[in-house]
N, C-alpha and C positions, 0 to 999 in steps of 0.2 A: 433684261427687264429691270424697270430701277420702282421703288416705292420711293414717293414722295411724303416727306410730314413734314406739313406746314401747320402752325401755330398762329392764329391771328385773334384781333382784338375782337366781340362779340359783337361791336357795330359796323364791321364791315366782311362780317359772316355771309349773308343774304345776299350781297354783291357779288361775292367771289364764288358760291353758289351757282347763281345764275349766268355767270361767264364762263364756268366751268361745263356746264352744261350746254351753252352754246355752241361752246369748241369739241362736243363730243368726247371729254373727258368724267370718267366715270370717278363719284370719288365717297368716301365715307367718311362720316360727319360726327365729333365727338364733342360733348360739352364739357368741355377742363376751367379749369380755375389757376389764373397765375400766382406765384408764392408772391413776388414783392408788391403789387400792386391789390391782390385779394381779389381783382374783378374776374369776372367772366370769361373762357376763351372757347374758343371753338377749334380745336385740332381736325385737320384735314389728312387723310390716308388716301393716296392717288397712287395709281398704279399704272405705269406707262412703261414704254418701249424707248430705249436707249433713245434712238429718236428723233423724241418727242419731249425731252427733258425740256429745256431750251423752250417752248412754245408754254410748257406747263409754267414755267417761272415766268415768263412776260406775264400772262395771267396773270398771277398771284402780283406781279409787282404795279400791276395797269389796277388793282382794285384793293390793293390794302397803302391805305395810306398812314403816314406817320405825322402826328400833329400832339402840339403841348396839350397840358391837363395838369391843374393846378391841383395837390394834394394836401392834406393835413400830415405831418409827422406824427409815428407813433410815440405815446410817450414813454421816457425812458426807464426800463424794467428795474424795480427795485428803490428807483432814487423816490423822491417826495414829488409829487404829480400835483400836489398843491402851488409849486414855485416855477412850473412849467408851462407855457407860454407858448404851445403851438402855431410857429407862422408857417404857412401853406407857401411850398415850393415849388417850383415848373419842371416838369419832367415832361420828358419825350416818350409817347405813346403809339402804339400803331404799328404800322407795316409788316410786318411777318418774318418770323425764326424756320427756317426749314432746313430739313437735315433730307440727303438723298442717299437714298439705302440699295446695297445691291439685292436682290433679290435671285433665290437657285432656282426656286420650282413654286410654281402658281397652282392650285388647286380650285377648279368650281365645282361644286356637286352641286 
């Protein structure tokens, strides 16, 4: 048995939801917050059978996309913020961090 966490961006939370759902994969739903971009994420806890790995990542890869997202830089700590001049950068957004964990012993009460 493997625990799946997958990590995705909060706007294609409800997609991946509902695909998950349709393939009969059971999954629990966390609201996290990412450090470098400060937005929203939604960690996903899936529990599946060796398998089924493989069918859970198409999933996850058919419905979290990765697409640009222009930022402001923070400004920098300490210096003079008055001579700072924030221009907005493109950074790559999206798609999903997953990490597949073994798992000994499953418990339902």
């Amino acid at each position: 048995m493997k625990m799946i966490v997958a990590v995705v961006q909060d706007k294609d939370s409800n997609r991946l939801t509902d695909a998950l759902a349709e393939n009969d994969f059971k999954t629990t739903k966390l609201s996290t917050t990412g450090g470098f971009l400060r937005e929203g994420n939604t960690t996903f806890m899936i529990g599946c059978e060796d398998d089924q790995v493989d069918d859970v990542l198409q999933v996850i890869k058919d419905n979290c996309s990765q697409r640009e997202q222009m930022i402001a830089p923070i400004s920098p700590m300490g210096g003079n913020a008055d001579s700072y001049i924030p221009k907005p950068v493109k950074v790559e957004v999206g798609g999903a961090t997953v990490f597949i964990l073994p798992v000994d012993s499953f418990f339902q009460f």
